[in-house]
MARDRENMAR-391534 format. One record per residue: z, y, x of N, C-alpha, C, CB in turn; residue in one letter. Coordinates in steps of 0.1 Angstrom, whole numbers, plus 2048, in hexadecimal, padded with zeros to 3 digits. Glycine has a CB too. Layout:
BEGIN
ZYXZYXZYXZYXa...
END
This chain:
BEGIN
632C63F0A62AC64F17625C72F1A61FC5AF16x620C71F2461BC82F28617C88F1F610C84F32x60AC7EF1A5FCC7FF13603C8BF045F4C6AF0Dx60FC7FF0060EC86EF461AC91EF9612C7BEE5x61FC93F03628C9FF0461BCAAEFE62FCA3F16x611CA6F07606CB2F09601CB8EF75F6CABF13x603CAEEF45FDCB2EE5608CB5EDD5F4CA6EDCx614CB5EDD620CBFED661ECC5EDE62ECBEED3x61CCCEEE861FCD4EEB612CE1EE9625CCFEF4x608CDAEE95FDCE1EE45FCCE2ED75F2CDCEE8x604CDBEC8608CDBEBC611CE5EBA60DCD1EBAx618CEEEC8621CF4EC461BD06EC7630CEEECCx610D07ECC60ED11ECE60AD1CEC4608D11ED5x611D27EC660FD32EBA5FED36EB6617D40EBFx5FFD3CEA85ECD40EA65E7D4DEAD5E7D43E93x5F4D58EB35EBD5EEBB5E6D5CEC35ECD65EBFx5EED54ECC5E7D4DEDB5D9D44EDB5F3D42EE2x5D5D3EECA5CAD37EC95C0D43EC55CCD2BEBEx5C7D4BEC25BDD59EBC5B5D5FEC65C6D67EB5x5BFD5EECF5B9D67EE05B2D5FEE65C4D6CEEDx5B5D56EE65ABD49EEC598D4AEE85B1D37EE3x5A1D43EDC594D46ED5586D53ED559AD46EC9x58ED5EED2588D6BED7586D6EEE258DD75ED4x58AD68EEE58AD6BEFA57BD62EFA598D69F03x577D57EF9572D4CEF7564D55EF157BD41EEEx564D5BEE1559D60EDF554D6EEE3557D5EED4x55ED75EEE558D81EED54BD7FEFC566D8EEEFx550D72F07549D6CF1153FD67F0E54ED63F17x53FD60F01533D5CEFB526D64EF7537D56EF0x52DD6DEF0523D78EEB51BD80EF652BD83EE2x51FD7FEFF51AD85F0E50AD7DF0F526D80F1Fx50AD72F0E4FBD6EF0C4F4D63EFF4F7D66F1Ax4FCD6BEF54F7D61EE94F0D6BEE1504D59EDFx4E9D6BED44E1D71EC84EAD7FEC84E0D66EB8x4E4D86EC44EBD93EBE4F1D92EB24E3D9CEBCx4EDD85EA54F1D86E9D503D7FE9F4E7D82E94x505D82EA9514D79EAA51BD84EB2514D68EB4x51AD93EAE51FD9FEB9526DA2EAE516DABEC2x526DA0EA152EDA6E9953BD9AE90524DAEE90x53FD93E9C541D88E96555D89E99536D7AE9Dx55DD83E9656CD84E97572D79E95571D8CE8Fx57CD6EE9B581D64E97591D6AE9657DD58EA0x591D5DE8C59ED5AE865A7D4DE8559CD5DE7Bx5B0D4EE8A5B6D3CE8D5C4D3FE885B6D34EA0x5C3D2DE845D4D2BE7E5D7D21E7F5D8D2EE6Fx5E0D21E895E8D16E8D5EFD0BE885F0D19E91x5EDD12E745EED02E6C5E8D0BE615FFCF8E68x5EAD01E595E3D03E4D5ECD0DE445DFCF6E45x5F8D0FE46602D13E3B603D26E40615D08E3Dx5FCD24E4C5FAD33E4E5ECD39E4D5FFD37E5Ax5E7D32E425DFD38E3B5E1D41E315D9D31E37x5E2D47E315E9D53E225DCD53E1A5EED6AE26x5D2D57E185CCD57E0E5C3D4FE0C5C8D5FE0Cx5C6D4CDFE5C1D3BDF55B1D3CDF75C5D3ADDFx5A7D48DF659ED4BDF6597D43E0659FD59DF2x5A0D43E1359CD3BE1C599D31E1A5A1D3AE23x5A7D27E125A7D1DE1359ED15E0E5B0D1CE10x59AD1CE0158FD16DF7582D16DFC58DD1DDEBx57ED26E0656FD22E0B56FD19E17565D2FE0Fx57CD17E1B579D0CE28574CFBE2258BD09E30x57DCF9E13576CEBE0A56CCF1E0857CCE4DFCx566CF9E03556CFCDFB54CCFDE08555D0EDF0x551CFFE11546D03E17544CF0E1B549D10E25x54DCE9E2254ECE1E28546CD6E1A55DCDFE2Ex545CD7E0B543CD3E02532CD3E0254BCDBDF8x52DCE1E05522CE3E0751ACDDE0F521CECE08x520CDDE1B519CD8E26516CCDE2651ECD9E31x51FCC3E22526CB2E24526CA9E18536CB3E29x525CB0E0D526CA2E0451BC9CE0152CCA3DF9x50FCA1E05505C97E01504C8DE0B4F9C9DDFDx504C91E16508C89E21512C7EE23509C90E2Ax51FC80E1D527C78E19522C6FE0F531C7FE14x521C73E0751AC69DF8512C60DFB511C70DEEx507C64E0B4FDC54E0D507C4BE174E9C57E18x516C54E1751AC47E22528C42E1951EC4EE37x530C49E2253CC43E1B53FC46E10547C46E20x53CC54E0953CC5ADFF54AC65DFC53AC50DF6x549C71DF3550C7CDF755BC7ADEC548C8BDF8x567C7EDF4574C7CDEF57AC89DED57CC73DF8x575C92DE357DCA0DE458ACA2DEC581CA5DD7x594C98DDE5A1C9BDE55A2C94DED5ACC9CDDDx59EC8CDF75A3C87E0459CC93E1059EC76E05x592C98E0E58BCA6E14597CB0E1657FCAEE09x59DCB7E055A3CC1E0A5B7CBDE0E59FCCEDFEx5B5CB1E0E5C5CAAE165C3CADE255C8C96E14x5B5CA8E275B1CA8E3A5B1CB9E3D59DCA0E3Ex5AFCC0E355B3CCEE395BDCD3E345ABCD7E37x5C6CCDE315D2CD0E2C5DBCCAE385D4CC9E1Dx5D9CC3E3E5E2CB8E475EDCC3E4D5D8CAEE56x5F7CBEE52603CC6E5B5FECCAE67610CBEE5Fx5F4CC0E6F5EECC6E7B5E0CCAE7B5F0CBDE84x5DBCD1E715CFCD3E715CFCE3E725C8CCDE65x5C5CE7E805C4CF5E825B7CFCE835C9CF7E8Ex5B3D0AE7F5AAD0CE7E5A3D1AE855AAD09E74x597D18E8958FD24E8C589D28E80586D23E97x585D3AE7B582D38E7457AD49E7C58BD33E67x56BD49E77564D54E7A563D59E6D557D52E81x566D69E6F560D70E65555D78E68567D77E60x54CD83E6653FD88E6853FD98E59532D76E65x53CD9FE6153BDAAE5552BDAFE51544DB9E5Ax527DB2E47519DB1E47515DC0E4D512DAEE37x508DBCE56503DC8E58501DD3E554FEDC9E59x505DE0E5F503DECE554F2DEFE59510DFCE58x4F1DF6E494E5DFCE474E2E05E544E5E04E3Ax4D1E01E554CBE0AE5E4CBE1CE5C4BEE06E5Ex4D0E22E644D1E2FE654CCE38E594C9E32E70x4BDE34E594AEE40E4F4B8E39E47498E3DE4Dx4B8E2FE414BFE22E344CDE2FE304C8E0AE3Ex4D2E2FE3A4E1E33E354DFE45E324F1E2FE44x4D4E4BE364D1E5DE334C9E5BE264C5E68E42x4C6E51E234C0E50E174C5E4FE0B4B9E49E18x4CFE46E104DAE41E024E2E51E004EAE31E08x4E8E51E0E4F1E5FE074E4E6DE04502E66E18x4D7E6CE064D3E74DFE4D0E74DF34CDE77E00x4CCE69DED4CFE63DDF4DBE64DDA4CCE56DDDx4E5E69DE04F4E64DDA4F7E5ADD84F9E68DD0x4F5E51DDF4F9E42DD7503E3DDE44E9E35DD3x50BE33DDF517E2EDE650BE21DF0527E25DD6x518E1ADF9518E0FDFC51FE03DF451DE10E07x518DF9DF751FDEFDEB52CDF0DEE51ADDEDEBx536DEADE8544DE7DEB545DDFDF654CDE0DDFx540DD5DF4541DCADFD53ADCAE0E53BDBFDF4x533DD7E0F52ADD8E1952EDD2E26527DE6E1Ax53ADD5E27541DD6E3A550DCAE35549DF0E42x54FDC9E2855CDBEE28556DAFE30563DBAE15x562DA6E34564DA0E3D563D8FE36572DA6E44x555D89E3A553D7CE37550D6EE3D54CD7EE31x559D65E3955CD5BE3F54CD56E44564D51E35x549D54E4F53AD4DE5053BD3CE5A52FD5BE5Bx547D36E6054AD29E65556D29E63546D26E72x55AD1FE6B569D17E69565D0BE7756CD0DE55x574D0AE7F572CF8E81586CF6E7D56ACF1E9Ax585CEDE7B590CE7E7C592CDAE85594CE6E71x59DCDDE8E59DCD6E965ADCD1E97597CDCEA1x5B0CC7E9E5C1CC4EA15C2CBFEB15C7CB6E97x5CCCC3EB55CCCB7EC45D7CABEC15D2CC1ED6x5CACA2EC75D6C93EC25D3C8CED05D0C86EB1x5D9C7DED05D9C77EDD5CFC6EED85E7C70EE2x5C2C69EDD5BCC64EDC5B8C54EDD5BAC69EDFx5ABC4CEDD5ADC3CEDF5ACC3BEEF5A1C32ED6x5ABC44EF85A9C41F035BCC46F0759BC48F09x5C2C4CF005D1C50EFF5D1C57F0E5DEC41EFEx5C7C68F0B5C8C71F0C5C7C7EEFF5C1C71F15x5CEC88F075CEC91EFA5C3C9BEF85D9C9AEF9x5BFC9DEEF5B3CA3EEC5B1CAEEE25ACC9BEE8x5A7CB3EDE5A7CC1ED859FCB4ECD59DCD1EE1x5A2CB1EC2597CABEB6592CB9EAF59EC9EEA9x584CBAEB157DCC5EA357DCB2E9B565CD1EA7x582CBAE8C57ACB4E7E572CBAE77581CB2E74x56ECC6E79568CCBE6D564CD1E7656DCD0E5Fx553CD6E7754FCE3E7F545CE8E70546CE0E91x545CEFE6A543CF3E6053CD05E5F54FCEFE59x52DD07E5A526D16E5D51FD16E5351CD19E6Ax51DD21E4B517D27E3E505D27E4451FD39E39x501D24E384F6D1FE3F4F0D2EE414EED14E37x4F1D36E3F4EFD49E434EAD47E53501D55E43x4F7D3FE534FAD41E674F4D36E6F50BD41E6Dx4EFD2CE674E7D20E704E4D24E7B4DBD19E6Bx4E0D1BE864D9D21E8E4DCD2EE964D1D23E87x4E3D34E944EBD44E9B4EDD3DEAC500D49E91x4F5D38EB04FFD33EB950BD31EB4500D3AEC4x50ED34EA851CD33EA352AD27EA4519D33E97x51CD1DEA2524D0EEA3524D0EEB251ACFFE9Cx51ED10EBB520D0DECB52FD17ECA510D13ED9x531D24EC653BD29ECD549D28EC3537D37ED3x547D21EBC552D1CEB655AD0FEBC54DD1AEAAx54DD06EBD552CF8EC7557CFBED3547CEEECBx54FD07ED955AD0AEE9563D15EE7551D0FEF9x567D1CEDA575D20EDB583D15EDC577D29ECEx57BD0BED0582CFCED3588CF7EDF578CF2ED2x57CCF5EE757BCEDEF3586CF6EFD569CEBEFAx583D03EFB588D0AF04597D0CF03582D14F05x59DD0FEF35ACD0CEF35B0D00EF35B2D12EE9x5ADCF7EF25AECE7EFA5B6CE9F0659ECE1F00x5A6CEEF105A3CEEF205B0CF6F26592CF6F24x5B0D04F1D5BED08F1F5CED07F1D5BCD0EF1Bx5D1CFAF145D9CF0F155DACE8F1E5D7CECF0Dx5D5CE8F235D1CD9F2F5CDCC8F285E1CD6F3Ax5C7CCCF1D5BFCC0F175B1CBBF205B8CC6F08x5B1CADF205A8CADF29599CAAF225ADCA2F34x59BCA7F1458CC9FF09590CAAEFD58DC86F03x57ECAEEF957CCB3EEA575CA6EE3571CC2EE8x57DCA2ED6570C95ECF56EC99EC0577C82ECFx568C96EBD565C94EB155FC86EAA55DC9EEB0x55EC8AE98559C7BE9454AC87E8E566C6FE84x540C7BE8D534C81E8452EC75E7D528C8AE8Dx528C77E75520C70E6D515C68E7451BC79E63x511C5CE76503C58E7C4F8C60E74500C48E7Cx4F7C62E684EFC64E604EBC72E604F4C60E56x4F2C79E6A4F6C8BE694EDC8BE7950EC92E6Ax4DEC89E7B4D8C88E884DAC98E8A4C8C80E87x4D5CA2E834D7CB0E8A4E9CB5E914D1CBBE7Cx4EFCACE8B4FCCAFE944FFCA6EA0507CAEE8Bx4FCC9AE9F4FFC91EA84F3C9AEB54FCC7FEA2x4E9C9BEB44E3CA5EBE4E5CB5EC14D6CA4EBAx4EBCB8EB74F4CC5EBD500CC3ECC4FFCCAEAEx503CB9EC2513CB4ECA50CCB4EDC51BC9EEC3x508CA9ED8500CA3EE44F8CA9EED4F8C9CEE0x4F2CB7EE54ECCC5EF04FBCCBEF64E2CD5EE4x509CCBEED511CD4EF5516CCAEFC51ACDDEEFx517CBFF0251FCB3F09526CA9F02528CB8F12x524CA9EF952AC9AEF5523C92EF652EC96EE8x530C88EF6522C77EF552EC6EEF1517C6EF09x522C65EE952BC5CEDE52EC52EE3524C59ED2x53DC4CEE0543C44EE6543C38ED9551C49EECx549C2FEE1548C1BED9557C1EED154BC05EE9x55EC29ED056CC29ECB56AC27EB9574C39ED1x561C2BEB555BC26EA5556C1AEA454EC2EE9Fx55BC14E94559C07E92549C03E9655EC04E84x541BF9E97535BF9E9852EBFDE8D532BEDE9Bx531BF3E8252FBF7E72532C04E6B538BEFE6Bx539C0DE7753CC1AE6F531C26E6B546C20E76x537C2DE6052BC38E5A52CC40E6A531C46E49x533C42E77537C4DE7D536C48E88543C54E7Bx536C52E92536C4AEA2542C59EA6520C49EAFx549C55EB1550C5FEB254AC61EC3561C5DEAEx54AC71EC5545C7AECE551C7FED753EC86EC7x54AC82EE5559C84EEA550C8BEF8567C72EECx55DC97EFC557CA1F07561CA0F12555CB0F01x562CA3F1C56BCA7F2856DCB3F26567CA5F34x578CB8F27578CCCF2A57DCCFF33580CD5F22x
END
């Protein structure tokens, strides 16, 4: 059917074109969000196998580990390896922000080199601070859609705007596909997200079992 033309066909698009999106997405953002998000850079990959370094792959489980398993554990309960299969999948794609740490204030940096002393090594190298992973699939209403699964932020960056402009780089390479719904699943139990969601436009639909740990969320773009 159409629906699912639209989602191969949105399955088939290359990671620069999600890269520009995406960046195009947070450089608009940053025009009226926190300052702490001016030094910020995304990174996307159109599957998982073009991830080259293992070091991604792992803090995308650890971080997601951190955040979520105690929350898992009062409901359904956490299933490592069924976690890092769901980011492993063939159609699972990802945004991924990195963030470099601030350089030292001015007096800070005439001081060090008058002391002679270095900058750490690590000063200006480049660290993972979110992730979402998302896929586009055909939905229960059998339209196609942008699904985030994982919207996932070090708790450094709580609070930043980080998670808002991650969900609308989402929404927006969707919107730019010609997807017409962003959804997601969340936890009932997860009240600070279900009210995130719900400040950026979602609202939860009957498409979750009644009995379920989850209600699933769903936007127009």
């Amino acid at each position: 059917g159409k629906e699912e033309k639209k989602s191969a066909v949105a399955n088939a698009v290359p990671r620069a074109w999600l890269e520009m999106t995406a960046n195009e997405t947070l450089r608009l953002m940053m025009m009226d969000t926190k300052e702490t998000l001016s030094f910020l850079e995304m990174t996307c990959y159109a599957s998982r196998e073009e991830i080259e370094e293992e070091i991604e792959r792992e803090w995308m489980y650890a971080l997601t580990e951190r955040n979520m398993r105690k929350m898992y554990e009062q409901t359904w309960g956490w299933n490592s390896l069924e976690k890092r299969r769901e980011l492993s999948d063939q159609n699972a794609k990802f945004v991924l922000v990195f963030t470099q740490k601030k350089k030292r204030e001015e007096e800070k940096e005439e001081a060090k080199v008058a002391l002679n002393t270095t900058e750490d090594e690590d000063e200006d190298e480049e660290k993972p601070v979110a992730f979402a992973h998302y896929r586009f699939e055909v939905d229960d209403d059998d339209v196609a859609s942008v699904y985030i699964y994982e919207l996932q932020v070090e708790q450094t960056m709580k609070r930043s705007g980080l998670g808002r402009v991650l969900m609308r780089a989402c929404e927006e390479i969707g919107c730019a596909l010609g997807l017409k719904h962003a959804a997601l699943t969340v936890l009932k139990t997860n009240q600070a997200a279900r009210s995130f969601y719900a400040k950026i436009g979602y609202e939860e639909t009957d498409h979750a079992p009644v009995d379920a740990h989850y209600v699933i969320m769903r936007k127009r773009i």
